[in-house]
C-alpha positions in Angstrom: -12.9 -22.4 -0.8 -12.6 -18.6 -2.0 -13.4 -18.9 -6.7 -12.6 -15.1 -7.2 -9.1 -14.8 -8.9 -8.3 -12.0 -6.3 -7.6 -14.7 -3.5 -6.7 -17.3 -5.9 -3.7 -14.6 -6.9 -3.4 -13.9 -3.7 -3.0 -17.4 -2.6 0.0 -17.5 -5.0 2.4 -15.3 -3.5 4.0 -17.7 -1.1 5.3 -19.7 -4.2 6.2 -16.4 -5.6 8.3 -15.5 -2.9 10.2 -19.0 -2.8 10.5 -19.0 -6.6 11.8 -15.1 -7.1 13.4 -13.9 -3.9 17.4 -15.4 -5.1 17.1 -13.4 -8.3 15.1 -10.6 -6.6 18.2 -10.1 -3.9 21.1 -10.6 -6.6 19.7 -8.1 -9.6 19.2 -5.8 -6.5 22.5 -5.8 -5.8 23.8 -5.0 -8.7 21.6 -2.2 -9.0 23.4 -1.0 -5.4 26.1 -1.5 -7.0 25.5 1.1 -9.7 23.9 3.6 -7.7 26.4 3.6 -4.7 27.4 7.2 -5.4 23.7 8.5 -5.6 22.4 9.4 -1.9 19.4 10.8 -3.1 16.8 7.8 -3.1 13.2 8.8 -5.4 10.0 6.5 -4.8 7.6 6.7 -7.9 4.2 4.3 -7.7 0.3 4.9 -8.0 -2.0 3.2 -5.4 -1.1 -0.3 -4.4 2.5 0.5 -5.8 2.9 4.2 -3.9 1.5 2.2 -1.1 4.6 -0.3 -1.4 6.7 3.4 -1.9 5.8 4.5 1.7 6.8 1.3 3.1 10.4 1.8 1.3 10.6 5.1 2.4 11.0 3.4 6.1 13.1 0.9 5.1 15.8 3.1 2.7 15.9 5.4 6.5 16.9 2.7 8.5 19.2 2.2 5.9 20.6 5.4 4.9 19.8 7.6 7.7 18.2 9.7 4.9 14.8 10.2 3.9 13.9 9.3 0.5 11.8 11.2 -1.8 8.1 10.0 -2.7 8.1 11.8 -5.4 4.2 13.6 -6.8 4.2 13.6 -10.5 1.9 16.1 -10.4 5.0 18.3 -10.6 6.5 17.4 -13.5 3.3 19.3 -15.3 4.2 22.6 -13.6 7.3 25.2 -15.0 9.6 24.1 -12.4 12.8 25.8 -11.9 16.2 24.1 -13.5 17.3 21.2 -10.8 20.2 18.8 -10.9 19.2 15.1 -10.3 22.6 13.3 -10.9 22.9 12.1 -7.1 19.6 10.8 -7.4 18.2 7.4 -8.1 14.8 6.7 -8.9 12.9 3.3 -8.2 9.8 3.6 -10.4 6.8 0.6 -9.1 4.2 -0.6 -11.4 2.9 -3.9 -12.1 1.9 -3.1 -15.5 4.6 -0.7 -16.9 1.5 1.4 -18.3 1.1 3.8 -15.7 1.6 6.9 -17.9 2.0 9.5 -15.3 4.8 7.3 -13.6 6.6 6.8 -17.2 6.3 10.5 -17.4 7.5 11.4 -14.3 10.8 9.0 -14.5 11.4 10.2 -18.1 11.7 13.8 -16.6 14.0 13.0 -14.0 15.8 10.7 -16.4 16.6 13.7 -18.1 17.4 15.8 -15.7 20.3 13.6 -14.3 18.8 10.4 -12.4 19.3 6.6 -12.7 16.2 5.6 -13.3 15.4 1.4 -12.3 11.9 0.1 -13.2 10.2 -2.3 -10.9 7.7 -4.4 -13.1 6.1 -7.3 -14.6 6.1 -5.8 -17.6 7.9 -7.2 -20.6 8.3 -5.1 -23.5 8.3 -8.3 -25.9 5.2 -8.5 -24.7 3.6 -5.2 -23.8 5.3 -3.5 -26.7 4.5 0.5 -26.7 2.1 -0.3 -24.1 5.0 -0.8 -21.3 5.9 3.0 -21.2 8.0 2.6 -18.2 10.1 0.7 -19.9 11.2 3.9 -22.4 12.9 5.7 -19.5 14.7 3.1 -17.6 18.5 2.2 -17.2 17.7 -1.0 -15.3 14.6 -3.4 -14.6 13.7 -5.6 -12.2 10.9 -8.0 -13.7 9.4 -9.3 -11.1 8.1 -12.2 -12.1 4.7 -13.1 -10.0 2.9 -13.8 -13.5 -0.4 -12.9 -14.8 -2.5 -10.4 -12.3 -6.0 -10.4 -13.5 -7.9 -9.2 -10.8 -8.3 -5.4 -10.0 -6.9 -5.2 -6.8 -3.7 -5.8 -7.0 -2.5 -8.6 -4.6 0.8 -11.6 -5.1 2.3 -7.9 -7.1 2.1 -5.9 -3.9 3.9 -8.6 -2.1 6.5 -9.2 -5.0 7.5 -5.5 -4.6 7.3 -5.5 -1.0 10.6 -7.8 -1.1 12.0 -6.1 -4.1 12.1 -2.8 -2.4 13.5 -4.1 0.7 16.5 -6.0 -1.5 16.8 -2.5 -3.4 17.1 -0.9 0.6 20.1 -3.5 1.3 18.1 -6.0 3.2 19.0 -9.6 2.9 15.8 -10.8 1.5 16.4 -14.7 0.9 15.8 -16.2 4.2 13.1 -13.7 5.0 11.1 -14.9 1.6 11.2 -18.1 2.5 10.2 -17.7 6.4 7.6 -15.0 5.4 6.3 -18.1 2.6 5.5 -20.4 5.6 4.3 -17.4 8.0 1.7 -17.2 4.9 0.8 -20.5 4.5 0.4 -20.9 8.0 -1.6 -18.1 8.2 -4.0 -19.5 5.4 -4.6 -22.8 6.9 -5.3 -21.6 10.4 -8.3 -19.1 8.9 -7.2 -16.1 9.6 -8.1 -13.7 6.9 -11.8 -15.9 7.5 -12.3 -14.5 10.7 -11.2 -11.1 10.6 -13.9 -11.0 7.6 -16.4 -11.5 10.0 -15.3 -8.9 12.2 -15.1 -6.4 9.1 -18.9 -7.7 8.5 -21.1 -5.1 8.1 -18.8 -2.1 9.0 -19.5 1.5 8.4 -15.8 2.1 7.9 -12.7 0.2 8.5 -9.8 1.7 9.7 -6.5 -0.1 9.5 -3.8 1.0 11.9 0.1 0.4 12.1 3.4 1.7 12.8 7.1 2.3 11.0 7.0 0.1 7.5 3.8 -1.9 8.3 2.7 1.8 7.6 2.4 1.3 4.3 0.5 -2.3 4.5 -2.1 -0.1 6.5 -2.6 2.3 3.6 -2.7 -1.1 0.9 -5.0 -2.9 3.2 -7.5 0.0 3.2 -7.4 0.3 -0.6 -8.1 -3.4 -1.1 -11.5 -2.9 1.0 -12.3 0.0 -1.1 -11.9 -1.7 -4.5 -13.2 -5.0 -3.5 -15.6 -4.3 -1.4 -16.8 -0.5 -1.7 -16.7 -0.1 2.4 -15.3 3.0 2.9 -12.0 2.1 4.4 -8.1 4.2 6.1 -4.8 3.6 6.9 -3.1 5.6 9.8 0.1 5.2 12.0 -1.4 4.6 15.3 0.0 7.7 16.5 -1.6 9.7 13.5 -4.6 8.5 14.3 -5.0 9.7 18.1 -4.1 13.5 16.7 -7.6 13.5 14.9 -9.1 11.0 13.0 -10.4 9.0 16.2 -12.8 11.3 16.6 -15.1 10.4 13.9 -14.9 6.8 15.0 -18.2 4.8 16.6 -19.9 1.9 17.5 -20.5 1.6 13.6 -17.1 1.2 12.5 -14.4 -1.6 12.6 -10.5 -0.8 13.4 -8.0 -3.7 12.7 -4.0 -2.8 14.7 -1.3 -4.5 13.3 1.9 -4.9 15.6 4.3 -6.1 14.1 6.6 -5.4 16.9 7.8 -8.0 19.3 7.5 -5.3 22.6 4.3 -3.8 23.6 3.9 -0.5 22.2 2.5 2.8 24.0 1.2 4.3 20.8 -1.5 0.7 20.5 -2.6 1.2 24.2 -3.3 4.5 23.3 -5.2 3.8 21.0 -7.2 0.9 22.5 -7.5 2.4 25.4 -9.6 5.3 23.4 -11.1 3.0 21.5 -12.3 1.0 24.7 -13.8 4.4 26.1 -16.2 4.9 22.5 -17.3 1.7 22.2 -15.6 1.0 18.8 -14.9 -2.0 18.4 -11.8 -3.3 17.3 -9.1 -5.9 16.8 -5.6 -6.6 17.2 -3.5 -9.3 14.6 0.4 -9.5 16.5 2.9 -12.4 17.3 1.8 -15.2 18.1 4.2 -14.9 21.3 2.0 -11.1 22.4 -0.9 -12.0 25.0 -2.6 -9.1 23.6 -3.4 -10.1 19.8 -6.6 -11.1 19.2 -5.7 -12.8 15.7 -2.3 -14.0 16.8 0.0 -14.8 13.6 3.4 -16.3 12.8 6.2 -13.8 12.5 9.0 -14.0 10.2 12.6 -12.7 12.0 12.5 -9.8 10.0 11.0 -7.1 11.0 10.0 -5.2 8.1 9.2 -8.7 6.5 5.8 -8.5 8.7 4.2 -6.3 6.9 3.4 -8.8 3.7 1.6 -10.8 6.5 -1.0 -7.3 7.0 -1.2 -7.5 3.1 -2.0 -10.7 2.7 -4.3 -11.0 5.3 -5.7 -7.9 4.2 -6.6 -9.5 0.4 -7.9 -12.6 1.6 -10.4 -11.0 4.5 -11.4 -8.7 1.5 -11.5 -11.5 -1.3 -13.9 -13.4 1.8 -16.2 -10.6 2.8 -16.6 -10.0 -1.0 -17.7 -13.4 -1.6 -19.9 -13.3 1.3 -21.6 -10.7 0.3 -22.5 -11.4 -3.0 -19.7 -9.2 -4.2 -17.0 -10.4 -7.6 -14.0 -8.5 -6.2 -12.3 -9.3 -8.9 -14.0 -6.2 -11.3 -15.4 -3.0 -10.6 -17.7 -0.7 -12.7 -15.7 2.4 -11.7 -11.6 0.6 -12.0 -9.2 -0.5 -14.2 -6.4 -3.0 -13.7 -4.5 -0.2 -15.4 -5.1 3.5 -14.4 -4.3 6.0 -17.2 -3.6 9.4 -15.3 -2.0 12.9 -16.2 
């Protein structure tokens, strides 16, 4: 049995889902509601949550048919010419409310026209000054997966996964609770155990995906970094074949996620390139695919599958910590809340 408080958060998230996901969907759709006549859809977030803003970015597409923005605050420090944000809403993500450079960066677009909705566990009853993102916002969402004490973040990143697809106009209920036991299942048949010792003794992991799942990728390679400290990516598997392959070897580990229900030409692609340098690699799919190697239960939804490559991702790290002698839930170098500028 896993001790660390990462996988003990972690292992919460089912009953997160089943508990939040009614409220989740209805606050959502008010919020629609409200921005109905704002086509321009912002993404704010820092690590796990920008990683959570690149899987909304797919899911607001298949929506919309319009890209949204992931927007860099970087920008908001520069002499920018005058712009107009009144068609735009902005869906700020932060577990903490304290990211200052994402308060900062709603606050300007606040005032330069948008609707800005916070996505948070913060509470300013609570938090007080300390929840900056709070200051800016016309709505909230409080997501309400409780304390998060670890450093990587973990039952949050899955919280907002569902929050952004109720924000994209996804029905989100049925899916919570179907994903719940999809997790669940996943836990008690060992999964995230034995993908750990595939990971064991890596050089580098690379985590590979396609469409949403994308963003599960880039969150499953940040959790081995700040667990961990194993150097670690997340790539589309197309992205990967136009250059990054080529600094694979024997050395390293590469985990595909399909969470398709067809084969894909993209993953043979890559395994067949793979195959021909020796690296070796693994494949977690449906349960119902002859080709997965780690074969998992699969919600209906679609985009619902990635949580399942996040979760599996926190436990195989919260294991391979453990294992190695390793508290993942600190780090000399991190935070549980990044100040940035």
């Amino acid at each position: 049995m896993l001790k660390s408080m990462m996988a003990q958060e972690a292992r919460s998230a089912p009953k997160v889902l089943q508990a939040q996901a009614q409220r989740w969907q209805r606050e959502a759709n008010t919020i629609r509601s409200l921005a109905a006549d704002r086509p321009t859809v912002v993404l704010l977030g820092r690590g796990s949550s920008g990683n959570v803003c690149s899987f909304a970015s797919y899911l607001f597409a298949l929506q919309s048919g319009r890209q949204p923005i992931e927007f860099r605050p970087w920008l908001t420090t520069q002499d920018l010419p005058t712009a107009d944000w009144q068609d735009a809403v902005v869906y700020a993500f932060s577990y903490s409310g304290q990211s200052t450079d994402i308060a900062a960066s709603a606050e300007w677009l606040r005032a330069r026209g948008a609707l800005v909705v916070a996505v948070t566990e913060a509470d300013a009853r609570v938090d007080g000054a300390d929840a900056h993102l709070l200051k800016p916002a016309h709505q909230v969402i409080h997501l309400g997966c409780g304390t998060e004490l670890a450093v990587p973040a973990t039952k949050s990143v899955i919280s907002q996964i569902f929050v952004a697809a109720a924000l994209a106009g996804y029905d989100i209920v049925e899916a919570a609770q179907e994903t719940a036991a999809c997790l669940l299942q996943i836990d008690a048949d060992g999964v995230a155990a034995q993908l750990a010792t595939f990971l064991a003794g890596a050089r580098t992991v690379t985590w590979l995906a396609r469409g949403p799942s994308c963003g599960g990728a880039l969150d499953a390679a940040l959790k081995l970094q700040e667990s961990v400290g194993v150097p670690a990516f997340g790539f589309s598997t197309a992205e990967y074949l136009h250059g990054p392959i080529a600094a694979a070897s024997p050395a390293d580990r590469v985990v595909i996620f399909s969470g398709a229900d067809e084969p894909m030409a993209s993953k043979q692609a890559v395994t067949a390139a793979l195959l021909a340098r020796a690296v070796p690699f693994i494949c977690l799919g449906s349960n119902q695919q002859p080709e997965a190697q780690l074969p998992l239960p699969f919600p209906q939804a679609r985009w619902a599958r990635t949580a399942l490559l996040a979760y599996i991702a926190q436990l195989a790290c919260a294991t391979l910590a453990e294992r190695s002698g390793i508290n993942p839930d600190v780090h000399p170098a991190l935070h549980k809340v990044t100040q940035t500028h």
